[in-house]
C-alpha positions in Angstrom: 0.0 0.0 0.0 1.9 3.0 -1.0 1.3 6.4 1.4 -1.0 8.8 -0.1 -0.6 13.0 0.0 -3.8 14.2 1.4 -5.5 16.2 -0.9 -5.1 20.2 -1.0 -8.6 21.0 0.3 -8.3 24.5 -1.6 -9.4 23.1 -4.5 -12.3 21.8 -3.2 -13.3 24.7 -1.8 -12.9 27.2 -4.5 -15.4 24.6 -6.5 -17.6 24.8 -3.6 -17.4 28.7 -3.7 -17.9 28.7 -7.3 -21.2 26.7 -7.8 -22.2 28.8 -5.0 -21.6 32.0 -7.0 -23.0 30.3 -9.7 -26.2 29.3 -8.0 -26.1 32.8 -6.2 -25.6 34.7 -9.6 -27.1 32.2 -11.9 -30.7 33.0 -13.8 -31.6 36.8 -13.0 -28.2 37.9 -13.6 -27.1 40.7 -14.5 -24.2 42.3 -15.6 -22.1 45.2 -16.0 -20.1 45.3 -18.2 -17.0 48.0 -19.8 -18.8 48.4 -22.7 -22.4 48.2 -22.0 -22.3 49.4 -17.6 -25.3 51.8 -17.9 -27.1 51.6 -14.4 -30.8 51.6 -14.9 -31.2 52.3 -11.2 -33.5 51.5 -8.3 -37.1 51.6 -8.7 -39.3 52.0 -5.5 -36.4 51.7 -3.1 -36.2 48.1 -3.8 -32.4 46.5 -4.8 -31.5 46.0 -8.4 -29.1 43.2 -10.0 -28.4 45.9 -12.5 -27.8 48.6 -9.7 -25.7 46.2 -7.6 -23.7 44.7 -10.7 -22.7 48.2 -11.2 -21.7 49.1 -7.7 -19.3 45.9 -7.6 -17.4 47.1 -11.4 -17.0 50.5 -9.2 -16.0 49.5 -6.4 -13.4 47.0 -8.3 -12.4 50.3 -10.2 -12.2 52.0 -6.9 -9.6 49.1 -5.7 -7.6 49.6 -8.5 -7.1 53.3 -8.0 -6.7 53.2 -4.2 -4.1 50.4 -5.0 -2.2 52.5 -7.0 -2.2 55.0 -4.3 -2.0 53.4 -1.1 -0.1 50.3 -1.8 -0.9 47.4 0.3 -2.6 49.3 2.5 -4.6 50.0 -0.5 -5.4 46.7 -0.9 -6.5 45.3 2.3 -8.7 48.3 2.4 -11.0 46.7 0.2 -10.9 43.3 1.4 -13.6 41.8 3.6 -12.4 40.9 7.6 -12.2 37.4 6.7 -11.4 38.1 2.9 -9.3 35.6 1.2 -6.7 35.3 -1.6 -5.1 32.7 -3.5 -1.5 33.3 -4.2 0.5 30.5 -6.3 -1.8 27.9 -5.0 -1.8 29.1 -1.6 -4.8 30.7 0.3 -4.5 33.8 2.2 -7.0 34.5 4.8 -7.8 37.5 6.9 -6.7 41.0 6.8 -3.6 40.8 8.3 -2.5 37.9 6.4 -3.5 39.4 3.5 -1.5 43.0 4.0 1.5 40.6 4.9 1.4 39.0 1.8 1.1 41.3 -0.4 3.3 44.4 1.4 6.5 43.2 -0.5 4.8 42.8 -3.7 3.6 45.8 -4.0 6.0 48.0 -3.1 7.8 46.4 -5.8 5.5 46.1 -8.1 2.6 48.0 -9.7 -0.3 46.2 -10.2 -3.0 47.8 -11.9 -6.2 45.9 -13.3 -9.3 46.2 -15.4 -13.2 44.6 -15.0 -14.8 43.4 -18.0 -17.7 42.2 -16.1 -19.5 42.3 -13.3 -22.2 40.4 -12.2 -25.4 40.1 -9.3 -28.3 38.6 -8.8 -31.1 40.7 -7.8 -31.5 40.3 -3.9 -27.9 38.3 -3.5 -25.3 39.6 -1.2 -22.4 38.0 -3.5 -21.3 39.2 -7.3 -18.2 39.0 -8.9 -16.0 40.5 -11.4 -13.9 39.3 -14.1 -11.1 41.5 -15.8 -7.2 41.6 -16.9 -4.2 43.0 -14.9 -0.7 43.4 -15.6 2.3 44.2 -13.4 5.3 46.3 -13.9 8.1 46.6 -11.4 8.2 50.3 -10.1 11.5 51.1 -10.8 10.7 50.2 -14.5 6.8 50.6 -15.7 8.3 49.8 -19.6 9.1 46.5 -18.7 6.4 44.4 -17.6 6.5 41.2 -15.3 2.9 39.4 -15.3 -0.6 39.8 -17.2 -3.4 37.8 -17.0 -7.4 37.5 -16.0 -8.7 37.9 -12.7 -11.9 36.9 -10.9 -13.0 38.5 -7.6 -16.1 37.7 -5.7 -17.9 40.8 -3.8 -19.5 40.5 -0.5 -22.0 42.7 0.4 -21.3 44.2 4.2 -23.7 45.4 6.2 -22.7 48.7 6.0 -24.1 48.1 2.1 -20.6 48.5 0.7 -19.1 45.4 -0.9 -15.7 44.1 0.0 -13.9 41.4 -1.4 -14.5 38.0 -0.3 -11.8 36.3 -2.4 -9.3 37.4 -5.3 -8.1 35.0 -7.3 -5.4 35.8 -10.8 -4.0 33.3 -13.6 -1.2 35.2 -15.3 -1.2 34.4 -18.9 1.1 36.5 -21.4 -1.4 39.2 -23.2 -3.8 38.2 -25.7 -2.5 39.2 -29.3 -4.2 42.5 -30.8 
C-alpha cells in the first residue's frame, strides 16, 4: 500500500465557492459590463441586480485606483475581515495575512487591473467581477513582469458597501491584438 498525500482541500473549496456563485448569480443575472455598464437604477427603493452589478465594477475600479495609491494598505482596504486570496496555489486568509502577503509585492511592483464584467443577482449579497491586470516593477513601468485574467467575488457588508471576499489571478502572457 503506497502512502497517499492528502488532498489540498483548496481546491475543493474554490469549486464549492464557485457553484455557489453560480447558484447565487445564476438565472436573473445581471451584468455590468465596460462596454455596456449603464445603471438603470433602483425603482421604488427596492435593490436591483443591475444597480448592484454596477456598484461591484466601481468599487473594483475604486480598488484599483486606491491600489495604486496606497499600496498594500490599498489593498487590504478593500478586502472583507475574513477576505481571502489565493496566491501560487496558496490561500491567504484575513486582513492581516493578506497585508502581509502582499506588502512586499507591492512596493515592488505595480499592479493595476481592469473589469470586463461584473455580475449580481437581484436580492444576492455576493457578485463578482472578471477583468485583466498586468504588473510592472516600479523602478521600470516599460518592462512588464505578469498579465493575466482575474476573478474576484464581492460581498456585500452590512454597511451596504461590498468588499472582497476572495481574489483569485491566472497570469497568462497578453492576448494578441
Amino acid at each position: 500500500m503506497r502512502n497517499r498525500k492528502p488532498r489540498d482541500p483548496l481546491p475543493a473549496r474554490l469549486l464549492s465557492l464557485t457553484c455557489l456563485l453560480a447558484i447565487a448569480c445564476g438565472p436573473g443575472e445581471t451584468a455590468a459590463t465596460q462596454e455596456a455598464g449603464e445603471s438603470q437604477g433602483e425603482t421604488a427603493g427596492v435593490r436591483s441586480a443591475e444597480s448592484d452589478a454596477d456598484q461591484i465594477f466601481a468599487a473594483d475600479e475604486a480598488f484599483n485606483r486606491v491600489t495604486g495609491e496606497l499600496g498594500a494598505a490599498g489593498w487590504v482596504d478593500f478586502f472583507a475581515p475574513d477576505g481571502r486570496m489565493v496566491v501560487n496555489g496558496e490561500e491567504i486568509t484575513g486582513k492581516a495575512a493578506v497585508q502581509e502577503a502582499m506588502e512586499p509585492y507591492l512596493s515592488a511592483v505595480r499592479l493595476e487591473w481592469s473589469p470586463t464584467r461584473a455580475a449580481a443577482r437581484a436580492g444576492s449579497d455576493l457578485g463578482y467581477t472578471v477583468g485583466r491586470f498586468r504588473a510592472t516593477p516600479r523602478e521600470n513601468p516599460d518592462s512588464v513582469i505578469a498579465t493575466g485574467t482575474y476573478v474576484t467575488i464581492w460581498e456585500r457588508q452590512a454597511d451596504g458597501s461590498w468588499k472582497v471576499a476572495l481574489d483569485i489571478g491566472s497570469p497568462h502572457p497578453e492576448p494578441r491584438p
